[in-house]
N, CA, C, O and CB atoms as a CASP TS submission, in Angstrom:
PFRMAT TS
TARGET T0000
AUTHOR 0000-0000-0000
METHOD Language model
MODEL 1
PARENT N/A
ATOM      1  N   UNK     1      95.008 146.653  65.927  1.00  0.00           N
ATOM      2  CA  UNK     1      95.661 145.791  66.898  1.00  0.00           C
ATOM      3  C   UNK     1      95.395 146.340  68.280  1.00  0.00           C
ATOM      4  O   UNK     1      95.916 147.424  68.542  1.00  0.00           O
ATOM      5  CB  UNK     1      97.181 145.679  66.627  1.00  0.00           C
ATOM      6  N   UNK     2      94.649 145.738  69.213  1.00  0.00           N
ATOM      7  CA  UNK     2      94.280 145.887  70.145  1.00  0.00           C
ATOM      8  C   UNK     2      95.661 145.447  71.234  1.00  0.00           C
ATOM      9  O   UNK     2      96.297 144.503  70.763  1.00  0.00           O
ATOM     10  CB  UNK     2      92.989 145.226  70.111  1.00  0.00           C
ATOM     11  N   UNK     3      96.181 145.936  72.503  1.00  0.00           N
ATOM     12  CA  UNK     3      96.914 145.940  73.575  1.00  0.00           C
ATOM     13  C   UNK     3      96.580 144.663  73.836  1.00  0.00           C
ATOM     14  O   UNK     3      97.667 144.120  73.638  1.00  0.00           O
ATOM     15  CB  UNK     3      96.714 146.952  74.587  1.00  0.00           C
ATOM     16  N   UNK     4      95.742 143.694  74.181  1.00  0.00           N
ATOM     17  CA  UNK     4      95.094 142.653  74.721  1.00  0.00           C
ATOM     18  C   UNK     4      95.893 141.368  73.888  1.00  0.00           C
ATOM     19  O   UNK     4      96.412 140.432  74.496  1.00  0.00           O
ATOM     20  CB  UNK     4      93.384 142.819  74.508  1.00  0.00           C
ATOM     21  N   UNK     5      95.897 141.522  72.109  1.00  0.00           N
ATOM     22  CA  UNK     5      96.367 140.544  71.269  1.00  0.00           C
ATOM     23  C   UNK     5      97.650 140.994  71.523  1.00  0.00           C
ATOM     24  O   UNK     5      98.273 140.123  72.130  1.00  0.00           O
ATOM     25  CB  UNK     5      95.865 140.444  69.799  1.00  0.00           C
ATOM     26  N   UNK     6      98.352 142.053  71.301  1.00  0.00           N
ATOM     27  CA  UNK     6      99.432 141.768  71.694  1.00  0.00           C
ATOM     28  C   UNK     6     100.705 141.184  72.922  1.00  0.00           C
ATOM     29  O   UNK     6     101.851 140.735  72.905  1.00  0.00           O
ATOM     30  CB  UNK     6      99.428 142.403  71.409  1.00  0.00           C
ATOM     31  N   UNK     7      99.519 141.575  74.030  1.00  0.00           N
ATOM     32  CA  UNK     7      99.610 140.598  75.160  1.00  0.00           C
ATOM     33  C   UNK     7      99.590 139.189  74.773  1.00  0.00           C
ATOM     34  O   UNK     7     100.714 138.691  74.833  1.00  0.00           O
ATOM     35  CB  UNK     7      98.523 140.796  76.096  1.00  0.00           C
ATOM     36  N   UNK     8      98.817 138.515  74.456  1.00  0.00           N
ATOM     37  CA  UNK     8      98.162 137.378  74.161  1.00  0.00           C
ATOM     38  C   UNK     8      99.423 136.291  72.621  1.00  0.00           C
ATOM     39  O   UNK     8      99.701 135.113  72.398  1.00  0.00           O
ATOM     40  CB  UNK     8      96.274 138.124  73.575  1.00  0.00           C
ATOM     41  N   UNK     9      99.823 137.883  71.895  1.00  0.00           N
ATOM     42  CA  UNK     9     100.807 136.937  71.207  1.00  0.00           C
ATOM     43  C   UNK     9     102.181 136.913  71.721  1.00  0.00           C
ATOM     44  O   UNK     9     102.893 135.967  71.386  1.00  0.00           O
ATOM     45  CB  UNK     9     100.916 137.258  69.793  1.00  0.00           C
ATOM     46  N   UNK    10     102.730 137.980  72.619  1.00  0.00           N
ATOM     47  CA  UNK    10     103.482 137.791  73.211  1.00  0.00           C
ATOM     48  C   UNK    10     104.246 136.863  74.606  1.00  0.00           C
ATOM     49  O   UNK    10     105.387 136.607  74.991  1.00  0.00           O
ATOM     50  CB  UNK    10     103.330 138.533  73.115  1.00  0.00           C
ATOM     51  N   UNK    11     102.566 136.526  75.118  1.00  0.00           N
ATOM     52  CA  UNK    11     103.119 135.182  75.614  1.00  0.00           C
ATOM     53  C   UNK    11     103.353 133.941  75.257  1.00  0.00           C
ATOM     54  O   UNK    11     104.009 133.027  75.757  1.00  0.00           O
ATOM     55  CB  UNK    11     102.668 134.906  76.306  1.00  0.00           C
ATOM     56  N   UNK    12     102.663 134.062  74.238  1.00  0.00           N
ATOM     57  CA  UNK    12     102.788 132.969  73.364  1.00  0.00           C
ATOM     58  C   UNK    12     104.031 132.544  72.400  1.00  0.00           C
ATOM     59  O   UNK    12     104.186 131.416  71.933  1.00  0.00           O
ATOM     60  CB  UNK    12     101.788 133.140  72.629  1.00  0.00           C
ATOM     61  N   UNK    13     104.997 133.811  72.164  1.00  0.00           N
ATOM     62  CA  UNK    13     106.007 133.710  71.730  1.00  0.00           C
ATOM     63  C   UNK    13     107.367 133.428  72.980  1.00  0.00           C
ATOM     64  O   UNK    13     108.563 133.138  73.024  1.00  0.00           O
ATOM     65  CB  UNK    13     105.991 134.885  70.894  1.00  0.00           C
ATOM     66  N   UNK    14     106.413 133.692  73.719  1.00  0.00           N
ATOM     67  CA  UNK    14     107.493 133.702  74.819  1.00  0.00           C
ATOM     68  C   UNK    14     107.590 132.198  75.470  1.00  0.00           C
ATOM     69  O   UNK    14     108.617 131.801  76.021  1.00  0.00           O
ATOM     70  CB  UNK    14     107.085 134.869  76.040  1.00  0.00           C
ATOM     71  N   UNK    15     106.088 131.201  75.308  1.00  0.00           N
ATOM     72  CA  UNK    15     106.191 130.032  75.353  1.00  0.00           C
ATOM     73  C   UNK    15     106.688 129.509  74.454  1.00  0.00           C
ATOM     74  O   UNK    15     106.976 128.353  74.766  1.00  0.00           O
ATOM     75  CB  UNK    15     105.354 129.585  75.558  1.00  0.00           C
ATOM     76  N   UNK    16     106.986 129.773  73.353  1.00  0.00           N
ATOM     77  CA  UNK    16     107.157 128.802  71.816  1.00  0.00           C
ATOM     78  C   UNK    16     105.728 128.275  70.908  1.00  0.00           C
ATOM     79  O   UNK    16     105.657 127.675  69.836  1.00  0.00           O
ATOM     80  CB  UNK    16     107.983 127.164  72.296  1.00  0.00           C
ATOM     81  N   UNK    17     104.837 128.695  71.680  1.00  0.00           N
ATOM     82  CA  UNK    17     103.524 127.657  71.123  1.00  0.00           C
ATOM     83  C   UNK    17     102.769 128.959  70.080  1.00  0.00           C
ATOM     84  O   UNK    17     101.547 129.003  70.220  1.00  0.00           O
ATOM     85  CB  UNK    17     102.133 126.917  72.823  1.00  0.00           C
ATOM     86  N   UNK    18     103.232 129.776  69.289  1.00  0.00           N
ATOM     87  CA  UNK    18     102.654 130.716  68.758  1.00  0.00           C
ATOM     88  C   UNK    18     102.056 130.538  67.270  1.00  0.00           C
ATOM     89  O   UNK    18     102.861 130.638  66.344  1.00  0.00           O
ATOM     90  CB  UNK    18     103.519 131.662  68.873  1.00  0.00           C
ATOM     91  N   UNK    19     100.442 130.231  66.914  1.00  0.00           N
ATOM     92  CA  UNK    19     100.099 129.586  66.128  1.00  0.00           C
ATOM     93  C   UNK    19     100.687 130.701  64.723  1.00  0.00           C
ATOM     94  O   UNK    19     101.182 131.828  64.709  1.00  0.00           O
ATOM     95  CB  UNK    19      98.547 129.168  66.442  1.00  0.00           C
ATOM     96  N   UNK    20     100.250 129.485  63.419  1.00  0.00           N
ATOM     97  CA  UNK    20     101.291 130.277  62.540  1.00  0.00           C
ATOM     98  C   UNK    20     100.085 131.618  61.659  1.00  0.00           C
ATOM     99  O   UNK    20     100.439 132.443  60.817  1.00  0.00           O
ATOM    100  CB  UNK    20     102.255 128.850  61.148  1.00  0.00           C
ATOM    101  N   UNK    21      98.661 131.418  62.227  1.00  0.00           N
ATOM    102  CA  UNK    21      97.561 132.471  61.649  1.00  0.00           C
ATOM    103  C   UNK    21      97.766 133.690  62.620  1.00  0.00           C
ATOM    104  O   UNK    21      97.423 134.866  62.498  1.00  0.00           O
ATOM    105  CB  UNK    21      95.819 131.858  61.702  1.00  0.00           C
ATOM    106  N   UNK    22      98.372 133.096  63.527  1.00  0.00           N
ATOM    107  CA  UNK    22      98.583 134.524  64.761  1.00  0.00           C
ATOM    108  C   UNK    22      99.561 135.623  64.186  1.00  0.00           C
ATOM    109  O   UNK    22      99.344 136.818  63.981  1.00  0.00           O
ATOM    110  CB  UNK    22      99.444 133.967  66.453  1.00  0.00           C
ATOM    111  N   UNK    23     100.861 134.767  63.957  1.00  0.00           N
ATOM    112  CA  UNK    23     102.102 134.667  63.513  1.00  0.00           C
ATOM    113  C   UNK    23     101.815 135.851  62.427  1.00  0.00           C
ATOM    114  O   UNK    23     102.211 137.009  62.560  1.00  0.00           O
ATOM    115  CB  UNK    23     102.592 133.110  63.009  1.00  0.00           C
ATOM    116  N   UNK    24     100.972 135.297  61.211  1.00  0.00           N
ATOM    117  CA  UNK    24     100.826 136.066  60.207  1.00  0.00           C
ATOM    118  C   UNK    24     100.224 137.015  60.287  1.00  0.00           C
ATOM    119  O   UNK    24     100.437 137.814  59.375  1.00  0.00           O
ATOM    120  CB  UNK    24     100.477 135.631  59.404  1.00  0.00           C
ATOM    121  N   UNK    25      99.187 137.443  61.364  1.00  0.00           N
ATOM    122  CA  UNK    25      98.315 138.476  61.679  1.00  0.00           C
ATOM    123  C   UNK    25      99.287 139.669  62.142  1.00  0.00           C
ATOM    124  O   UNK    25      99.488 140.843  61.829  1.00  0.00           O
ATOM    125  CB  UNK    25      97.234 138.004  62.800  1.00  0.00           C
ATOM    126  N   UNK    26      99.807 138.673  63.112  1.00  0.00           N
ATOM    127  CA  UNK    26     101.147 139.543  63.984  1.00  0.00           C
ATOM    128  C   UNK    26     102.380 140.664  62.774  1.00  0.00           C
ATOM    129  O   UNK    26     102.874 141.779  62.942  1.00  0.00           O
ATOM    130  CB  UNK    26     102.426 137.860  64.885  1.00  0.00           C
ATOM    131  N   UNK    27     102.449 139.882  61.878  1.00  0.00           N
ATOM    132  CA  UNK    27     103.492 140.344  60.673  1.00  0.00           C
ATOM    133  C   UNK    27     102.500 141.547  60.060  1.00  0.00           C
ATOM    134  O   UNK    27     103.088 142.495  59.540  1.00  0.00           O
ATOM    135  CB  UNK    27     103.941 138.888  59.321  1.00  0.00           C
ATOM    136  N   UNK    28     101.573 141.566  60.077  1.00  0.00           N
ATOM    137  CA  UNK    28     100.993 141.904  58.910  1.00  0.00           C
ATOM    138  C   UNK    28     100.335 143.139  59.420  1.00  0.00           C
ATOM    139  O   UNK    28      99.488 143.858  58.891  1.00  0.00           O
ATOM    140  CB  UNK    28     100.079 140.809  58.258  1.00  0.00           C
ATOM    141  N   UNK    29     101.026 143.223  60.766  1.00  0.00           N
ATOM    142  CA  UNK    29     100.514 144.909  61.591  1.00  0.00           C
ATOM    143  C   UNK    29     101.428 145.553  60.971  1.00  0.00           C
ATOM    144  O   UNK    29     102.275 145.050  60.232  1.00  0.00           O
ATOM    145  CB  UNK    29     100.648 145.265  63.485  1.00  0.00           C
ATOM    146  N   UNK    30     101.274 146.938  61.296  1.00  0.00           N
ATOM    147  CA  UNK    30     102.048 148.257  60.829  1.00  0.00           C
ATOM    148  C   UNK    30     102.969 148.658  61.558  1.00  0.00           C
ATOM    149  O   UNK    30     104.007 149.072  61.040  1.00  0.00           O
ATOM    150  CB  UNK    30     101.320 149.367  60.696  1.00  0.00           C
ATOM    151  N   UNK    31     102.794 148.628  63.013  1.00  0.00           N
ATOM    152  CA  UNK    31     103.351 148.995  63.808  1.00  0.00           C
ATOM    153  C   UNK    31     103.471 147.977  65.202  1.00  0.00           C
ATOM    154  O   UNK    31     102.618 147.549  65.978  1.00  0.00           O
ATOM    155  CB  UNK    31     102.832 150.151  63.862  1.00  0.00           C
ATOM    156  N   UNK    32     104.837 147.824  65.125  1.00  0.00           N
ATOM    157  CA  UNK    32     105.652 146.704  66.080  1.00  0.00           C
ATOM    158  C   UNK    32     105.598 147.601  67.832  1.00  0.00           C
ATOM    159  O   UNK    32     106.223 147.326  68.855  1.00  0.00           O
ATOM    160  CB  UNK    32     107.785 146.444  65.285  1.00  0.00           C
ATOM    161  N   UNK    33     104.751 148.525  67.606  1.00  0.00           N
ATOM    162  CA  UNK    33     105.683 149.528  69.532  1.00  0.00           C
ATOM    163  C   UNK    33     104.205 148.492  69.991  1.00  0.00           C
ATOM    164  O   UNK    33     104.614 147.432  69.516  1.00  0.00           O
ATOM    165  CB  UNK    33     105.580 152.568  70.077  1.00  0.00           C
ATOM    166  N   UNK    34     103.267 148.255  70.391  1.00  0.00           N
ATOM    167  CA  UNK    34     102.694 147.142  70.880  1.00  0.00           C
ATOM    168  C   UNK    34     103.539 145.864  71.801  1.00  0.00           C
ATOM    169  O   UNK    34     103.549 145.420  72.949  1.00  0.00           O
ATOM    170  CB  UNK    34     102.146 146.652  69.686  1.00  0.00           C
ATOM    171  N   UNK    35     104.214 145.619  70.476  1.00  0.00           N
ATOM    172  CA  UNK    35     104.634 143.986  70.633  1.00  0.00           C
ATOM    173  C   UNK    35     106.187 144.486  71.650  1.00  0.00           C
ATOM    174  O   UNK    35     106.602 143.817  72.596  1.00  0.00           O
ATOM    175  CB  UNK    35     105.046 142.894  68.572  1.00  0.00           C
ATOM    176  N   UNK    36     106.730 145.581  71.230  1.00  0.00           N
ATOM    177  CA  UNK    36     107.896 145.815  71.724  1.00  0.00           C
ATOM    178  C   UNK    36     107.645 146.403  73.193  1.00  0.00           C
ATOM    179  O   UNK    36     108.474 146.268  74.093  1.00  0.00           O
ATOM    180  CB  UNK    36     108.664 146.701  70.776  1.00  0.00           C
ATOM    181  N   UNK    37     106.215 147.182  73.378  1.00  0.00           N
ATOM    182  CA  UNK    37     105.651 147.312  74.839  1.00  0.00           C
ATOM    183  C   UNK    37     105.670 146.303  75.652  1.00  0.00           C
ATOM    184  O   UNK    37     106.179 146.565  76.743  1.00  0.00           O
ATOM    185  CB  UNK    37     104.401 147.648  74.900  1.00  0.00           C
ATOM    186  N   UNK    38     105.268 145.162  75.499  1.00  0.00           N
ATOM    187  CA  UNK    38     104.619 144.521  75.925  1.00  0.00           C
ATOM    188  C   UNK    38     105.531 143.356  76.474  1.00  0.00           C
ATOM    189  O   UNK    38     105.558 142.821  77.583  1.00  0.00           O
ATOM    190  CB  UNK    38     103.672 144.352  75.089  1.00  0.00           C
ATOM    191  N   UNK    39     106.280 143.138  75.314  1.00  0.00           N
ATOM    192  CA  UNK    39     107.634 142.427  75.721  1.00  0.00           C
ATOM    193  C   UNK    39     108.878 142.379  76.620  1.00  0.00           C
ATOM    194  O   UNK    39     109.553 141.504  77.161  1.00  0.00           O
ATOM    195  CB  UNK    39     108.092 142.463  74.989  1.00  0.00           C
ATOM    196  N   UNK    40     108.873 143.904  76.520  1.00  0.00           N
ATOM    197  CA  UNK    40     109.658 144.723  77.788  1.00  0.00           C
ATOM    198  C   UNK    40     109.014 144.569  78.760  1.00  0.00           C
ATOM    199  O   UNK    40     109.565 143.972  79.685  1.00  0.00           O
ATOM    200  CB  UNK    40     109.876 146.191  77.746  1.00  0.00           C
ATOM    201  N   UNK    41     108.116 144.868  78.875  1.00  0.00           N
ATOM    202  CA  UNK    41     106.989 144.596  80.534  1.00  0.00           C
ATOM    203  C   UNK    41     107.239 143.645  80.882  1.00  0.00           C
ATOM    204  O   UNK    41     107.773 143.570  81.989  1.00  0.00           O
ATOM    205  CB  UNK    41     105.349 144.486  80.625  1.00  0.00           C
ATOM    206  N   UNK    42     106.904 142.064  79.882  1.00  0.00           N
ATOM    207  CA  UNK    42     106.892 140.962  80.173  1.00  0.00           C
ATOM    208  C   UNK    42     107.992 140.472  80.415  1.00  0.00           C
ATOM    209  O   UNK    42     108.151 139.520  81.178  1.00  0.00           O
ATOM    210  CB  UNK    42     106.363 140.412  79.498  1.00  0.00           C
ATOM    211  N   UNK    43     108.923 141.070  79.783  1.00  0.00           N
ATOM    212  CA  UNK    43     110.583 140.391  80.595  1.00  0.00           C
ATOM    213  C   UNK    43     111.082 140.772  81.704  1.00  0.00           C
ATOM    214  O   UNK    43     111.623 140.077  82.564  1.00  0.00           O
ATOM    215  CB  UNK    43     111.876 140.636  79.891  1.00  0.00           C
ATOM    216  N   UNK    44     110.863 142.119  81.688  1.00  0.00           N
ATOM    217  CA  UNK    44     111.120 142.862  82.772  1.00  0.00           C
ATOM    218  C   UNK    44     110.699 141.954  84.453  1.00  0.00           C
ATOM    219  O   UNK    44     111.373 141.786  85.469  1.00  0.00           O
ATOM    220  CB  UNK    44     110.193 144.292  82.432  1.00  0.00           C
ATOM    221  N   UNK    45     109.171 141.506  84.047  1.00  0.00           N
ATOM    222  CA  UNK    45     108.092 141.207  85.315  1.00  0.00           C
ATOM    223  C   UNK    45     108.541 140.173  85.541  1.00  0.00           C
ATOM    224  O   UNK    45     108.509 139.872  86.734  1.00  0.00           O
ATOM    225  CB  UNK    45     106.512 141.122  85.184  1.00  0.00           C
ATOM    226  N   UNK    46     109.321 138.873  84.337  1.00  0.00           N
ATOM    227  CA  UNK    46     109.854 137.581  84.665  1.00  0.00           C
ATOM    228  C   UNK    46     111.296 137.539  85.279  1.00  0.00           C
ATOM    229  O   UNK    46     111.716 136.526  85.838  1.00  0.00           O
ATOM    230  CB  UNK    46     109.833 136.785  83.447  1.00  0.00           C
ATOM    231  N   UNK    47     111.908 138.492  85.173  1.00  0.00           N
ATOM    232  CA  UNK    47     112.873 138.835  86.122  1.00  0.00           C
ATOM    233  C   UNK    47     113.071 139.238  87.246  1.00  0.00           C
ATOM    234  O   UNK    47     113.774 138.828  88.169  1.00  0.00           O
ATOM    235  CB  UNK    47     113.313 139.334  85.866  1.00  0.00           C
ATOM    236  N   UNK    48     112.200 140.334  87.084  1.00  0.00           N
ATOM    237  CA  UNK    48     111.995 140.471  88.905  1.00  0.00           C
ATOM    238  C   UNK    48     111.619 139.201  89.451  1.00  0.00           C
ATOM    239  O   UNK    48     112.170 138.713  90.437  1.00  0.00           O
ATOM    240  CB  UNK    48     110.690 141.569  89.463  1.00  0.00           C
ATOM    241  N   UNK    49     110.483 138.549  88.675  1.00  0.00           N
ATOM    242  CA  UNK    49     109.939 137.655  89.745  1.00  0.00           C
ATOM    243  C   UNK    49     111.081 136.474  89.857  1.00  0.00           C
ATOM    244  O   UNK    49     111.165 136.071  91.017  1.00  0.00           O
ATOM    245  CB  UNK    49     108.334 137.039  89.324  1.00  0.00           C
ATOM    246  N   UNK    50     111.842 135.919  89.087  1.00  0.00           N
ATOM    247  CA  UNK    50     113.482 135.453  89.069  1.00  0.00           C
ATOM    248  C   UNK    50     113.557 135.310  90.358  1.00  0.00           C
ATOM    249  O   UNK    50     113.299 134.424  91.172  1.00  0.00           O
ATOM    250  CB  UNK    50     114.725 136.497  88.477  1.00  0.00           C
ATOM    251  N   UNK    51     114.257 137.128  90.383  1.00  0.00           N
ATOM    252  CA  UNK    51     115.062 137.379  91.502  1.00  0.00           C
ATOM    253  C   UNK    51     114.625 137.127  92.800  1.00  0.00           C
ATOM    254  O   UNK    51     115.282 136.856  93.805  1.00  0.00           O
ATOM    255  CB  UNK    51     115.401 138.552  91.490  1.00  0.00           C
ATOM    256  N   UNK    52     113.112 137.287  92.599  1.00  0.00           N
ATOM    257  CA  UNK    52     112.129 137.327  94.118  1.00  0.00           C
ATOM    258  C   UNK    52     112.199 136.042  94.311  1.00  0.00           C
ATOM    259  O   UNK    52     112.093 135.968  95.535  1.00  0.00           O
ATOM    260  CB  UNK    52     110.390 137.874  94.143  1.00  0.00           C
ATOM    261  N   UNK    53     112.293 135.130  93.972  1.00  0.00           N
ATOM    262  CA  UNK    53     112.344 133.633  94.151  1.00  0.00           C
ATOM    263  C   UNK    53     113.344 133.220  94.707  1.00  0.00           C
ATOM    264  O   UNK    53     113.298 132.586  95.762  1.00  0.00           O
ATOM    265  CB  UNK    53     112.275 132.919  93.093  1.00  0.00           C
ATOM    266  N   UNK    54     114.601 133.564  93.977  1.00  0.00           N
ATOM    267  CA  UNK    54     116.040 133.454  94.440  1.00  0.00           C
ATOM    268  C   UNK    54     116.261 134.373  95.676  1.00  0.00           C
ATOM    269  O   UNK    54     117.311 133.971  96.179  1.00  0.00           O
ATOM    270  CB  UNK    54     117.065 133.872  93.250  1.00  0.00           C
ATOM    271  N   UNK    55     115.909 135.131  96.210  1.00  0.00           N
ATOM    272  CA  UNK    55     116.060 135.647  97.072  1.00  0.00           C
ATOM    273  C   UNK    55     115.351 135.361  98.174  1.00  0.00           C
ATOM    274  O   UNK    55     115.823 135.420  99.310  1.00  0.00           O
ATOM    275  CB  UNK    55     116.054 136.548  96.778  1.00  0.00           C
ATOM    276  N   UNK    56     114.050 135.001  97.869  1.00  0.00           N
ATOM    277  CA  UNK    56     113.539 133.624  99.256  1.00  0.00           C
ATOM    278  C   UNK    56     113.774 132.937  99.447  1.00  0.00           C
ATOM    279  O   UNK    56     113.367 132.445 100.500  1.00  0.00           O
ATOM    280  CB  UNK    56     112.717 132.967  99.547  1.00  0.00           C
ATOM    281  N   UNK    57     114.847 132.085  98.436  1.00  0.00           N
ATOM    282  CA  UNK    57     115.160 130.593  98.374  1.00  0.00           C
ATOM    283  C   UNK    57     116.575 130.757  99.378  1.00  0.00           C
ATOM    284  O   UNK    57     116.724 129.907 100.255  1.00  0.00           O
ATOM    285  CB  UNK    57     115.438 129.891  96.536  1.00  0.00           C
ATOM    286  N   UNK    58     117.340 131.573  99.272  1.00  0.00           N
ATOM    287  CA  UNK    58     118.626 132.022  99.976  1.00  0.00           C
ATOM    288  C   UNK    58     118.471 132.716 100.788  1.00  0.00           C
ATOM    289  O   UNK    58     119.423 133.416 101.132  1.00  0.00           O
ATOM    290  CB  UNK    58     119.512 132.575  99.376  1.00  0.00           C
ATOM    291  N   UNK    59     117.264 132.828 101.427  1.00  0.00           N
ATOM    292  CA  UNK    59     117.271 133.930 102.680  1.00  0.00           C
ATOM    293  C   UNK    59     116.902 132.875 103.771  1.00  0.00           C
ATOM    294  O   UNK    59     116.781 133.220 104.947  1.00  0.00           O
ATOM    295  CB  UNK    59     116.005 135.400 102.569  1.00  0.00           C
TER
END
């Protein structure tokens, strides 16, 4: 499992549109710290950017 697919399935879970061969590829790794990297980053980065929005919008 390459850093890149797990990027790649994690936005995709994060849209809803996550095909179900991905899905199963995704299950069928050994190790979840990838998906759990990547997810944290990615929530993390959609929050800040949240806030950065809301905070131009009210300034």
């Amino acid at each position: 499992m390459s850093w890149r697919n797990a990027f790649g399935s994690v936005l995709a879970a994060l849209f809803g549109v996550q095909s179900e061969a991905n899905r199963q590829r995704d299950f069928n790794e050994s190790s979840p710290l990838p998906y759990i990297v990547v997810g944290v980053v990615m929530v993390t980065l959609f929050v800040i950017s949240l806030l950065a929005i809301v905070n131009m919008v009210l300034s």
